[in-house]
C-alpha positions in Angstrom: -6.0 -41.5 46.6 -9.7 -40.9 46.2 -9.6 -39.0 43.2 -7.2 -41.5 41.7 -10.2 -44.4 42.4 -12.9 -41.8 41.0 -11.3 -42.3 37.6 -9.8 -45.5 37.6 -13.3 -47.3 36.9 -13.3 -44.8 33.7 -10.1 -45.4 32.5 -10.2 -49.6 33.3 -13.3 -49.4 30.7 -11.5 -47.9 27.9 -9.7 -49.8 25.2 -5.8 -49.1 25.3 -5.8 -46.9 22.4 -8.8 -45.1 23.9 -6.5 -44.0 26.8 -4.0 -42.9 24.7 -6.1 -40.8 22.7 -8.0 -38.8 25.3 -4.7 -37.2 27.1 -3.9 -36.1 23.6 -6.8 -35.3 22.3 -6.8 -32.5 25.8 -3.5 -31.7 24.5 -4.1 -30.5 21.4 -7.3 -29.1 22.4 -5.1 -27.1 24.8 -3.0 -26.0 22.5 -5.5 -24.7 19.8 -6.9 -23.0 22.3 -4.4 -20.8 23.5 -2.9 -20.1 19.7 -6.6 -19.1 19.0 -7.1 -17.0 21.8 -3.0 -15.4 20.9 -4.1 -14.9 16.9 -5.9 -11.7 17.6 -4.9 -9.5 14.3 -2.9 -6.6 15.5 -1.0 -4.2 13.3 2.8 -4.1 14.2 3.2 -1.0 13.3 -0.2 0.7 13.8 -0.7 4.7 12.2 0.0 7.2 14.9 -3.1 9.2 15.8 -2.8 13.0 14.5 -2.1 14.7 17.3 0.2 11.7 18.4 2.3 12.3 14.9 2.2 16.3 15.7 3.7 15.9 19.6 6.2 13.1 18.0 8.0 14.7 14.9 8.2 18.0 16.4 11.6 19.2 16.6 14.8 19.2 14.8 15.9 15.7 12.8 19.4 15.4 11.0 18.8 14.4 8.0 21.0 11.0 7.5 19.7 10.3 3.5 17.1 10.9 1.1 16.3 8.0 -1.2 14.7 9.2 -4.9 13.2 6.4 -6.5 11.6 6.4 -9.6 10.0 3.7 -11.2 7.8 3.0 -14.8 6.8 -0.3 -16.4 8.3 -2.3 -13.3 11.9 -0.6 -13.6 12.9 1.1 -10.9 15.9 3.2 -10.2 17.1 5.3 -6.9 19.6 7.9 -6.3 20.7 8.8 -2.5 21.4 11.9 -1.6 23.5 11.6 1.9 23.2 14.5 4.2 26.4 16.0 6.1 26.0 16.9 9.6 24.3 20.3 8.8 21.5 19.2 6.9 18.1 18.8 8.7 14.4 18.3 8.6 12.6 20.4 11.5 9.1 20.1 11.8 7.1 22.5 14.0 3.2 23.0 15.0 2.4 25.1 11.6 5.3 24.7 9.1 8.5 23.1 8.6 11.9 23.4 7.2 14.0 21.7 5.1 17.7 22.4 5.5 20.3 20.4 2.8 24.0 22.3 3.2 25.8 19.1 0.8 24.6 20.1 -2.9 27.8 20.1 -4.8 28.1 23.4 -6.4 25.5 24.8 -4.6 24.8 27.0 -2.1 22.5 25.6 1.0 18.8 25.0 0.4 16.5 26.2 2.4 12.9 24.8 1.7 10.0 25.9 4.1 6.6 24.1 4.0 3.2 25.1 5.7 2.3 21.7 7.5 -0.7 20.1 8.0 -1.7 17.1 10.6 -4.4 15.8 9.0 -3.4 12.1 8.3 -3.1 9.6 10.4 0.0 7.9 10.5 1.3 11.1 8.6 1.4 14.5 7.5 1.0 17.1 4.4 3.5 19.9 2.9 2.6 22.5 1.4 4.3 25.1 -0.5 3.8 27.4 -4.0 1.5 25.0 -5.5 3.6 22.0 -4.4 1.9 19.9 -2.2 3.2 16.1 -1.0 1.8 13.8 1.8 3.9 12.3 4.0 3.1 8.8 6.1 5.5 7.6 8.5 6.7 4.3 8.3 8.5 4.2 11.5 9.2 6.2 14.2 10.9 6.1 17.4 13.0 8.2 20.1 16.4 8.5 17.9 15.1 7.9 14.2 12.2 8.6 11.8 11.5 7.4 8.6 9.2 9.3 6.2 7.9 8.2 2.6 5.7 9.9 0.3 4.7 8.8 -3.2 3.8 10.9 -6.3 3.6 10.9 -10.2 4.7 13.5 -12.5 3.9 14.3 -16.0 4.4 10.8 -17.4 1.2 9.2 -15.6 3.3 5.9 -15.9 6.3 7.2 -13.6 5.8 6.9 -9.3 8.5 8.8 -7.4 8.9 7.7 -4.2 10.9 9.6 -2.2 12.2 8.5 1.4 13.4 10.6 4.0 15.9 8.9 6.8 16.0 11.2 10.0 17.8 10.8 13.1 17.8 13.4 16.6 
């Protein structure tokens, strides 16, 4: 009751629209508020730290497909190569092996790879002159994807080959 006749003299003095306006002008000034303070830029998918990309690919992955995508003057093409259940990607402290047992005609490939933590949000392999870097575009418990991007002779030509892993 008192606090009602603290603001009734206020409110009696104001023009009808006047009273409208001030409950919604607090509204929206309410609501700006709070989606200003909630627009704080955040990266969904922020780059792992190093060492948090070393502890976290660790281990043996099946490899579910390999996407080869090459593209020049804005035409792109892909080939897939599906893995079979004995194909896999393991990635250990120092180095890191890539198994593919479904090559038509061919006998299983065994690739090995010195591997180096340095990026964040990725890695780099190394082998016999060849080396690629690696970022991971997304990561959890049960799957990893991995992309890496290169040109060959043709400076006009960007392969860009994606790994689909699952544990």
């Amino acid at each position: 009751m008192v606090l009602s006749a603290c603001f009734m003299p206020a409110v009696a003095a104001l023009p009808a629209p006047e009273i409208m306006r001030k409950p919604y002008q607090a509204v929206v000034a309410c609501m700006l508020a709070i989606a200003l303070a909630g627009c704080e830029k955040q990266d969904l998918s922020p780059a792992l730290l190093r060492q948090d990309i070393q502890s976290a690919v660790q281990g043996k992955w099946a490899l579910e497909r390999i996407d080869y995508s090459l593209c020049r003057n804005n035409n792109c093409s892909t080939t897939t190569y599906t893995g079979t259940g004995l194909d896999y990607f393991e990635f250990r402290a120092d180095s890191a092996f890539l198994v593919k047992n479904g090559i038509p005609n061919a006998s299983s490939v065994k690739e090995k790879y010195k591997i180096e933590y340095t990026i964040a949000g990725g890695f780099e392999l190394k082998a016999s002159g060849w080396s690629g870097r690696f970022t991971v575009r997304d990561l959890n418990a049960r799957s990893m994807v991995l992309v890496t991007s290169f040109t060959g002779r043709d400076p006009d030509a960007l392969f860009t080959d994606t790994y689909y892993l699952k544990r």
